[in-house]
ZALOBA-916308 format. One record per residue (C-alpha): x, y, z. Coordinates in Angstrom, 2 decimals. Each point is the difference from the previous one (the first is absolute). Layout:
N
+---------+---------+---------+
:      c1 :      c2 :      c3 :
+---------+---------+---------+
:       X :       Y :       Z :
...
+---------+---------+---------+
END
This chain:
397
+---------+---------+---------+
:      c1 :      c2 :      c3 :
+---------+---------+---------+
:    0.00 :    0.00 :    0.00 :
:    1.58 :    3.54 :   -0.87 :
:    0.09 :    2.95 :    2.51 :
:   -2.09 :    1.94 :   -2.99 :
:   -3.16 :   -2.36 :    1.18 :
:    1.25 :   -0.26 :    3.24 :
:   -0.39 :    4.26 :    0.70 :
:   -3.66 :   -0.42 :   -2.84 :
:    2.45 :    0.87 :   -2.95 :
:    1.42 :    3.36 :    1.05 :
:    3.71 :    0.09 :    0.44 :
:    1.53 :    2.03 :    2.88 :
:    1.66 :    2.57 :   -2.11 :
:   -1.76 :    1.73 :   -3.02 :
:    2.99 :    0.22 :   -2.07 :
:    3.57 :   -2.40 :   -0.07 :
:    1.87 :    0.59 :    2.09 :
:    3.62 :   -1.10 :   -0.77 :
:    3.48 :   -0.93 :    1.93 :
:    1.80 :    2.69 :   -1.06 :
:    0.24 :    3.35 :   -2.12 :
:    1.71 :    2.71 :   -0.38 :
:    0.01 :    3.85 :    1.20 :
:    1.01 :    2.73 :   -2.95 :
:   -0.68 :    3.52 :    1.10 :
:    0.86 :    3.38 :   -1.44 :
:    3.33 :    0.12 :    1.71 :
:    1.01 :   -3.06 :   -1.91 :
:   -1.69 :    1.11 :   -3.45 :
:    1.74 :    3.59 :    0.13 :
:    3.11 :   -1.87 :    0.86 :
:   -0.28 :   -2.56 :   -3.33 :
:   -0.72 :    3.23 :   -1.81 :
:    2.80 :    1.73 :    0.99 :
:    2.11 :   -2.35 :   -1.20 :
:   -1.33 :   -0.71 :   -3.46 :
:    0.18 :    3.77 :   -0.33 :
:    3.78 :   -0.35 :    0.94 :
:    3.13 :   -0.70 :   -2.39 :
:    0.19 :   -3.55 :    1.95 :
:   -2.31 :   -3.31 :    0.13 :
:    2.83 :   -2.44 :    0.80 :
:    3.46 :    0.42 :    1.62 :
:   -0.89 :    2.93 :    1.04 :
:   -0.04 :    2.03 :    3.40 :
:   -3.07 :   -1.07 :    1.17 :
:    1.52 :   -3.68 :    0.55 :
:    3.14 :    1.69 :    2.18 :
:   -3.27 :    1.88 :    2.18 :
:   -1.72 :   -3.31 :    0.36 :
:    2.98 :   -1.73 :    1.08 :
:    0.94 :    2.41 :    2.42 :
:   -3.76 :    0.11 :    1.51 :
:    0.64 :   -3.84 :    0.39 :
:    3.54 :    0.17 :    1.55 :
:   -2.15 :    3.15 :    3.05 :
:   -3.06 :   -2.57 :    0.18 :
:    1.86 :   -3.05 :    0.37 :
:    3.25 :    1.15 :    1.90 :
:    1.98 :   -1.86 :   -2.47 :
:    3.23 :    1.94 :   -1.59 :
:   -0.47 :   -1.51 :   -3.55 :
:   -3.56 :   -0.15 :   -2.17 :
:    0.02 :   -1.64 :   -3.68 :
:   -3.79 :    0.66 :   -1.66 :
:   -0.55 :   -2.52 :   -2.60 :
:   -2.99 :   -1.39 :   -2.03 :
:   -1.52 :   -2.44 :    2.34 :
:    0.50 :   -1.98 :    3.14 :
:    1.11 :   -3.26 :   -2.19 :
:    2.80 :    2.10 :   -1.36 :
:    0.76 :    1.38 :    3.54 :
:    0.96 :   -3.54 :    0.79 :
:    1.50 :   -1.43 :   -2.93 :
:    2.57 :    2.63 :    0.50 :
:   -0.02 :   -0.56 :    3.50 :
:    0.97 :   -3.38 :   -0.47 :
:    2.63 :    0.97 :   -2.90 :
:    1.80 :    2.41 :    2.31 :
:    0.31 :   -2.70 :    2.68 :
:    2.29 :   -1.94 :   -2.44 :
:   -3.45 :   -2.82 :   -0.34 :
:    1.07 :   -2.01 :   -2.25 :
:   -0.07 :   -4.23 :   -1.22 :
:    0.36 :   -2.46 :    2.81 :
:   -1.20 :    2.94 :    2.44 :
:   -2.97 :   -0.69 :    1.92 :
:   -2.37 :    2.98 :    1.46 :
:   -2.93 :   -0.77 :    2.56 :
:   -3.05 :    1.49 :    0.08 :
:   -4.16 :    0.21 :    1.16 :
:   -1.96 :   -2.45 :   -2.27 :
:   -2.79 :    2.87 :    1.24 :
:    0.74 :    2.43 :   -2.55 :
:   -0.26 :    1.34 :   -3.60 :
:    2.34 :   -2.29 :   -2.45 :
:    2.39 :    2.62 :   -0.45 :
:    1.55 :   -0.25 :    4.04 :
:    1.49 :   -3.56 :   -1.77 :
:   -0.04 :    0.85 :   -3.80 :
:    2.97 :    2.38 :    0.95 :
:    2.39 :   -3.03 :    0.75 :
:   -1.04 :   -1.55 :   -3.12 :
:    0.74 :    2.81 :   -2.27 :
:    3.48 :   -0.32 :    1.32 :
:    0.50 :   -3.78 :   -0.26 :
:   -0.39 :   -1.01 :    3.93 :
:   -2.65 :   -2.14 :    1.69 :
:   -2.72 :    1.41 :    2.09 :
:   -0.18 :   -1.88 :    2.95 :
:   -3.43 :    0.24 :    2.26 :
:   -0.35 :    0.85 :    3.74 :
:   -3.12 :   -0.80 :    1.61 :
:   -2.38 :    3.40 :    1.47 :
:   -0.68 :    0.38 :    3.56 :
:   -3.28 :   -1.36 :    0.39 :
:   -1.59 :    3.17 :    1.75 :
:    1.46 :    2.78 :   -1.44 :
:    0.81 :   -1.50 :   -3.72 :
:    3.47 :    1.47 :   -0.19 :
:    2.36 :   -2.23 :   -0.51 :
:    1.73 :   -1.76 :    2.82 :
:    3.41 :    0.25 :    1.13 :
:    0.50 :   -3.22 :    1.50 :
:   -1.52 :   -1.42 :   -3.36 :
:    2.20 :    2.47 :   -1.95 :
:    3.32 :   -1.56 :    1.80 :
:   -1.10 :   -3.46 :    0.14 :
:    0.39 :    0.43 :   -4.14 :
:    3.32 :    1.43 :    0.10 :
:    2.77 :   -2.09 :   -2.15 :
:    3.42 :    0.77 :   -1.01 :
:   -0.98 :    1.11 :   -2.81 :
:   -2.08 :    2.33 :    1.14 :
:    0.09 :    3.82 :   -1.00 :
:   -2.75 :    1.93 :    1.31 :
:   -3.23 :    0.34 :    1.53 :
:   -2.66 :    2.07 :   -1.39 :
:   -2.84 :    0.44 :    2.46 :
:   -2.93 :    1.60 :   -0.88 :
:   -1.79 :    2.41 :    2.23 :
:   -3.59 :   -1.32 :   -0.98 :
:   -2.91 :    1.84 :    0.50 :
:    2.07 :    3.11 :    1.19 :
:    1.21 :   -1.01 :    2.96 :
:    2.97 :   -0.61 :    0.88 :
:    2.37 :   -3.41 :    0.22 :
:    1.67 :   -0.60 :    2.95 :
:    3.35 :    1.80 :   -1.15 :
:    2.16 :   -0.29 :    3.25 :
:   -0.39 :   -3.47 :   -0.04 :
:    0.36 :   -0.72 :   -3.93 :
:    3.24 :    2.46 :   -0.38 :
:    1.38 :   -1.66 :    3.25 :
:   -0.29 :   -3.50 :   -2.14 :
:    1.42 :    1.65 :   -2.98 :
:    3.11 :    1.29 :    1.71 :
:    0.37 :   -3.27 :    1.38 :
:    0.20 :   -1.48 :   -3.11 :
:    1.30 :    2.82 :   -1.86 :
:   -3.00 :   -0.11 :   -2.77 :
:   -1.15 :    4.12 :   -1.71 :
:   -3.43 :    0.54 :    1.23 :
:   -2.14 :    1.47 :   -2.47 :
:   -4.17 :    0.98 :    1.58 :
:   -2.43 :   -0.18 :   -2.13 :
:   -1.84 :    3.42 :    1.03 :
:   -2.61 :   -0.30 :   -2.95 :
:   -2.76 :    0.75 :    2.78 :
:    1.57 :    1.67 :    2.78 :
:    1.27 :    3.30 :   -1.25 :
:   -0.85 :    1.90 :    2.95 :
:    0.12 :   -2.20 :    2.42 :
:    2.90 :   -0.12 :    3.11 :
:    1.53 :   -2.31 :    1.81 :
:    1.02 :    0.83 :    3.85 :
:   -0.87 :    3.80 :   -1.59 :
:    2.59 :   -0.38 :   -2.63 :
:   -1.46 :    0.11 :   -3.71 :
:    0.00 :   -3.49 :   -2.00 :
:    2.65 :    0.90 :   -2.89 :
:    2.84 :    1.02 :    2.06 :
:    0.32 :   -3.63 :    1.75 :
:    1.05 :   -2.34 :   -1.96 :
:    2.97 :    0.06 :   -2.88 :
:   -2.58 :    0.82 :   -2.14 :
:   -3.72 :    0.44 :   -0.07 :
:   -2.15 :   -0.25 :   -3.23 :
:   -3.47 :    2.08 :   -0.26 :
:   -2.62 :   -0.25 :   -2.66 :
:   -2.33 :    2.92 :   -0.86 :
:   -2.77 :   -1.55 :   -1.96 :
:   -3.63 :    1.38 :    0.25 :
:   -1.30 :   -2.00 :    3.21 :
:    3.25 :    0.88 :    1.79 :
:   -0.35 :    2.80 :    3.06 :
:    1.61 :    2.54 :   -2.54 :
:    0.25 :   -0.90 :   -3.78 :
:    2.14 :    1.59 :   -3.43 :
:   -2.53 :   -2.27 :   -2.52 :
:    3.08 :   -2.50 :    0.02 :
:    2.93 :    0.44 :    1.78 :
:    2.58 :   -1.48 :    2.92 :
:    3.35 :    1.17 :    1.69 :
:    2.64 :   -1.50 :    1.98 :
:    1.66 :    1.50 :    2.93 :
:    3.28 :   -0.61 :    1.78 :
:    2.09 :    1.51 :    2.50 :
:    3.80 :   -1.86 :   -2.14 :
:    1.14 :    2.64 :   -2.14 :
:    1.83 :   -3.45 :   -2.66 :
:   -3.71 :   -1.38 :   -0.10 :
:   -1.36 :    3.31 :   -1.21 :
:    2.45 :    0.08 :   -2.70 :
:   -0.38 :   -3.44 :   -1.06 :
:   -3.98 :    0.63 :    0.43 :
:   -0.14 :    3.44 :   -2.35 :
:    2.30 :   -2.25 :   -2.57 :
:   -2.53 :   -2.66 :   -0.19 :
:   -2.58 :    2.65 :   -0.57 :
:    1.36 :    1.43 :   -3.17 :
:    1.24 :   -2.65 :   -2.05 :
:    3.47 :   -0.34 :    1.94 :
:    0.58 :    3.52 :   -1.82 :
:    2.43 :    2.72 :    1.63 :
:    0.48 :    2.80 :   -0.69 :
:    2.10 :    0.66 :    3.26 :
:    4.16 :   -0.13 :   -1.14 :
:    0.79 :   -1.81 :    3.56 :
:   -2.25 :   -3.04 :   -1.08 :
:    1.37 :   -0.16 :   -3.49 :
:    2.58 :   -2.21 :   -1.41 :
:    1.22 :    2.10 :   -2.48 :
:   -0.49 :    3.46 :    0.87 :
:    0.36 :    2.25 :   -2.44 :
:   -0.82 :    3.83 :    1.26 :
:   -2.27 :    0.22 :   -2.86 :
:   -3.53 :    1.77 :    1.23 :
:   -1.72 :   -1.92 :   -2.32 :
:    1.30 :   -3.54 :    0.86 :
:   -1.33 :   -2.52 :    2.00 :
:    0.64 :   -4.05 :    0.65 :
:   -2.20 :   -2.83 :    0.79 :
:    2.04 :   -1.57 :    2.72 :
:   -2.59 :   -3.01 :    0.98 :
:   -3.29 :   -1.32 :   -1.75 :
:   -2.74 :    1.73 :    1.65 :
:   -3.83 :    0.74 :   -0.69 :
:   -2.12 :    2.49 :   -0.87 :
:   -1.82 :    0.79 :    3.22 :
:   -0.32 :    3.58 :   -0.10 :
:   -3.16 :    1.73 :    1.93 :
:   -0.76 :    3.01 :   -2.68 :
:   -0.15 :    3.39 :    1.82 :
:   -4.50 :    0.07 :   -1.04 :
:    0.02 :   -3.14 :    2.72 :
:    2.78 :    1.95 :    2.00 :
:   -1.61 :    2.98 :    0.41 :
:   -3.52 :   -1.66 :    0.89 :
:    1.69 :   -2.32 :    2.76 :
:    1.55 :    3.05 :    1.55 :
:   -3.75 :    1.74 :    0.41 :
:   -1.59 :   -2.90 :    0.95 :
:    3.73 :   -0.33 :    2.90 :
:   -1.68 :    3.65 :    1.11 :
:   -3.25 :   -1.85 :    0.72 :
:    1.90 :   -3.33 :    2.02 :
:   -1.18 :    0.81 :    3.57 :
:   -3.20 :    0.98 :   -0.67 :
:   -0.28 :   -3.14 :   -2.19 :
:    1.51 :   -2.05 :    2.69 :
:   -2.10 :    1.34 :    2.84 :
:   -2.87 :   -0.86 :   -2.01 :
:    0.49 :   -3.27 :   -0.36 :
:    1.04 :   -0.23 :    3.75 :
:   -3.61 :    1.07 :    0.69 :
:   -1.45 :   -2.62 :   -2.41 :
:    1.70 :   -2.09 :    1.50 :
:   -0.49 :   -0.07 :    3.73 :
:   -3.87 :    0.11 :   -1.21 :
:    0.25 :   -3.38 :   -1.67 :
:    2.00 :   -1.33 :    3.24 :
:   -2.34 :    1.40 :    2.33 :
:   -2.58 :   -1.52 :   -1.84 :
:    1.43 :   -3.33 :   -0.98 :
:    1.89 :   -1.37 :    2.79 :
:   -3.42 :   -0.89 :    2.03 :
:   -1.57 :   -1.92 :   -3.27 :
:   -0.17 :   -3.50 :    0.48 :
:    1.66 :   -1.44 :   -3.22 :
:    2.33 :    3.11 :   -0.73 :
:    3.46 :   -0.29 :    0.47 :
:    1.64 :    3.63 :    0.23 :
:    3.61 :   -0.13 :   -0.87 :
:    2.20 :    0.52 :    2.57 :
:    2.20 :    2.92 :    0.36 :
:    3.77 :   -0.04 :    1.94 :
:    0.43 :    3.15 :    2.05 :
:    3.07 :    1.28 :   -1.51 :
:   -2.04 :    0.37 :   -3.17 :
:   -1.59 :    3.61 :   -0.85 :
:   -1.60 :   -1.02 :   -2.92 :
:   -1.59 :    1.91 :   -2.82 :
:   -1.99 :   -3.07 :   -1.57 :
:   -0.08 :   -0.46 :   -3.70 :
:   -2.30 :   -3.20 :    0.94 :
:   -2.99 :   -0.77 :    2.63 :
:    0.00 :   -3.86 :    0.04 :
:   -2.41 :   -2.41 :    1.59 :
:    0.13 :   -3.23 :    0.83 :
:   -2.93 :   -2.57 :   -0.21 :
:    0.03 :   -1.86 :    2.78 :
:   -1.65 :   -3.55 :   -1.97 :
:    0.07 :   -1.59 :    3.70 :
:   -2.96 :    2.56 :    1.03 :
:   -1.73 :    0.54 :   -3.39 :
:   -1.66 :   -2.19 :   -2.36 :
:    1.35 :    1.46 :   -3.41 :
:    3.48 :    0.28 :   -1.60 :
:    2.03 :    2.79 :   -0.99 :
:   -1.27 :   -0.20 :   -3.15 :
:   -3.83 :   -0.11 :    1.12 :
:    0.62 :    3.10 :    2.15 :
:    1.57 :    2.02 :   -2.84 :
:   -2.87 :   -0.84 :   -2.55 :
:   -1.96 :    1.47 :    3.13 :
:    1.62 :    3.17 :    0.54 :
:    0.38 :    0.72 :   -3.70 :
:   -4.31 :   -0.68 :   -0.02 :
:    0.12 :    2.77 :    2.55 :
:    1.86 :    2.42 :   -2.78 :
:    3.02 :   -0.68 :    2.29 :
:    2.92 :   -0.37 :   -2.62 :
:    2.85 :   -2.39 :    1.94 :
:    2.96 :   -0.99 :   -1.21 :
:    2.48 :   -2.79 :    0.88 :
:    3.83 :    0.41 :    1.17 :
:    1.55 :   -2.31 :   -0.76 :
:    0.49 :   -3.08 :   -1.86 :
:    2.98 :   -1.56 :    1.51 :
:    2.43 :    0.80 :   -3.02 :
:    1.63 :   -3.87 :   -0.15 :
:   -3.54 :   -0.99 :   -0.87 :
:   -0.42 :    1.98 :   -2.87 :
:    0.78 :   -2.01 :   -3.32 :
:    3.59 :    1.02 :   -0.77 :
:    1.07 :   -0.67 :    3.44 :
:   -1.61 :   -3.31 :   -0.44 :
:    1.80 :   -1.00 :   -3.01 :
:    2.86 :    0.96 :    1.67 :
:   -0.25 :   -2.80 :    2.69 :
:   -1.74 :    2.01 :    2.83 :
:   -2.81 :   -2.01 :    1.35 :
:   -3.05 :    0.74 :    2.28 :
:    1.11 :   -0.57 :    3.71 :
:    2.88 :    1.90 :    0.31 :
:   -1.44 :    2.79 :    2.25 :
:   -3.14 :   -1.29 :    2.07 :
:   -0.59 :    3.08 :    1.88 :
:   -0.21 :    1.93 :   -3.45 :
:   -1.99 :   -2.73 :   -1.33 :
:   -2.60 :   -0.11 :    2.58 :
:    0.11 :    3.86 :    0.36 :
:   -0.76 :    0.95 :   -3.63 :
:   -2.94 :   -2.62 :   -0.34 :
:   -1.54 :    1.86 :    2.45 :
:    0.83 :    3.77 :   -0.07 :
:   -2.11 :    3.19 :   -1.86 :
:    1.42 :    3.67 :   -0.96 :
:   -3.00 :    2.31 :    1.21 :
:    0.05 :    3.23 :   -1.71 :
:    2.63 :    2.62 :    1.40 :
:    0.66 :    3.48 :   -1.34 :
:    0.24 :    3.51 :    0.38 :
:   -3.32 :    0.86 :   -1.27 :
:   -2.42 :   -2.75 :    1.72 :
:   -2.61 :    2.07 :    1.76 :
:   -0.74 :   -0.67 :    3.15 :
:   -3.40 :   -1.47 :   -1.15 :
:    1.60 :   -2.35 :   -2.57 :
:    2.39 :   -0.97 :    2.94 :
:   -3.63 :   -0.90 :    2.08 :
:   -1.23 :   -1.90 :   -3.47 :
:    2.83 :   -2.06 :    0.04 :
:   -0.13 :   -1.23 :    3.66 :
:   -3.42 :   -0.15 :   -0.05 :
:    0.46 :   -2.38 :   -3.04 :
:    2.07 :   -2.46 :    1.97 :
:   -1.46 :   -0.07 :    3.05 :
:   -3.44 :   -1.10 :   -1.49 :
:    2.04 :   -2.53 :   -2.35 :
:    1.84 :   -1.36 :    2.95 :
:   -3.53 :   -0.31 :    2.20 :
:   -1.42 :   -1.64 :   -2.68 :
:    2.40 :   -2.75 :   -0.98 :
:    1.23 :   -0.32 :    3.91 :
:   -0.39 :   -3.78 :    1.19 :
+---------+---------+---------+
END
């Protein structure tokens, strides 16, 4: 029976309602303007602003804008020397591109199971899958908040591995009050649309090692210098330059450069906003019989990119599946994150098989995105819990 006969065929919310969106005000508009008026759209001075906006947010000395979060840690992974034989751990709880990076460079990602309450992933897991030929870890901060750093960079020193955080949904967020992207060797960031602040497309890396910044800005731009003390053969020509390693084409053009920086303007309010959102949805969840609130460590000042739910199938009657088919009846628009990457196809061919991770396994079969952004009124925010709490009564055991 569907929750549109169940409430006499009237969903909660009169119009979708879905996980994410993005904010675009004047302030960014005037600020894309600007720029197309301007002699500049790409390697221009609106990419040296935005990095230096990211280097005051972040704390960290060293910002390199690029096209996306996937090319944020491909060259992550290339200026940590990741390379064949290498091996690089990760969260199976996360977009493909947290293990696609190690591919792209000829190493094997390796898979650390999640912390069963919070869904970041564990240290002791992380450790446990440490080998000799291990090279680094790349933890993702998933959902926005925060990994449990001390611990994780006290394992990598032990072992001596580059730790590279995967801050696709945490820009914003602190650790012990210190910003995520001036923690770890380097941290990788992804602007896209549903992110807290958004340049269309777009990503950066930040890092606090001055040889990583070079290497990183190389990687960038084709390999190509232009600066004499990288060169091989210099010669004093102002025209000349050298490609010195193969790199990529990962520039962020200064339109998405100039956008990001407005939207960097807007990061607190943005952030507070979603703080708001939500403590609502905890408030109102953590007392339903059948929800499962993630957990939250108290080092972690989080600006969530995700709200995720848990169905609890011990207490209700209906799968994860059932209960999304519910929620979207009630115009609520969910989404899923994530598949555990090694059960995706290619990872499959590759050897990976299903029971590698059980707490990832058992988590994602079971968890729900609920919509979070700037922009959700407080009445869509009462839609949406109303939405699950009736869906939860009803299929309740």
């Amino acid at each position: 029976m569907s929750t549109l006969a169940i409430h006499g065929g009237t969903p909660v919310s009169p119009e979708p309602i879905f996980y994410g969106h993005q904010y675009i005000d004047d302030a960014d508009i005037q600020a894309v303007s600007a720029v197309l008026k301007s002699d500049y759209l790409t390697c221009g001075p609106a990419i040296t602003a935005l990095e230096s906006k990211l280097c005051e947010i972040t704390g960290a000395k060293y910002a390199v804008a690029v096209s996306n979060c996937t090319a944020a840690l491909h060259i992550a992974c290339m200026a940590a020397g990741i390379g064949p034989g290498d091996e690089v751990i990760t969260s199976p709880i996360t977009f493909a591109a947290s293990a696609n990076c190690a591919l792209y460079c000829g190493a094997t990602p390796v898979f650390a199971d999640i912390d069963p309450d919070t869904y970041n992933i564990d240290p002791d897991s992380m450790e446990a899958h440490i080998t000799e030929k291990t090279k680094a870890v790349i933890p993702v901060h998933y959902t926005g908040q925060a990994v449990r750093h001390d611990e994780i960079a006290a394992i990598c020193k032990k072992h001596g591995l580059i730790l590279i955080e995967d801050a696709a949904h945490a820009i914003g967020t602190k650790y012990k009050g210190i910003p995520v992207g001036s923690l770890a060797d380097m941290t990788c960031f992804s602007f896209h649309p549903v992110k807290t602040v958004t340049s269309g497309e777009g990503g950066a890396v930040t890092t606090n090692d001055e040889e990583l910044y070079r290497k990183l800005c190389l990687a960038r731009s084709h390999g190509i210098t232009r600066d004499e003390s990288l060169m091989v053969h210099p010669t004093g020509e102002p025209w000349y330059y050298e490609m010195v390693n193969l790199g990529y084409n990962y520039r962020m053009t200064d339109i998405q450069a100039a956008l990001l920086s407005s939207q960097l303007d807007k990061l607190t309010l943005f952030s507070n906003r979603r703080k708001e959102i939500v403590k609502r949805y905890n408030e109102a969840f953590s007392s339903v019989d059948g929800i499962i609130v993630q957990k939250e460590i108290p080092e972690s000042d989080s600006t969530r990119h995700l709200y995720v739910i848990r169905i609890d199938t011990d207490v209700l009657s209906c799968d994860r599946r059932t209960f999304f088919q519910a929620l979207a009846a009630e115009n609520i628009r969910c989404q899923v994150h994530y598949i555990p990457v090694y059960w995706h196809p290619h990872y499959e061919k590759m050897g990976y098989q299903k029971g590698l991770c059980p707490n990832a396994e058992y988590v994602y079969e079971r968890i729900i995105s609920l919509p979070l952004y700037y922009a959700l009124s407080d009445e869509q925010v009462g839609y949406v819990i109303e939405a699950v709490k009736k869906i939860a009564e009803y299929y309740r055991k």
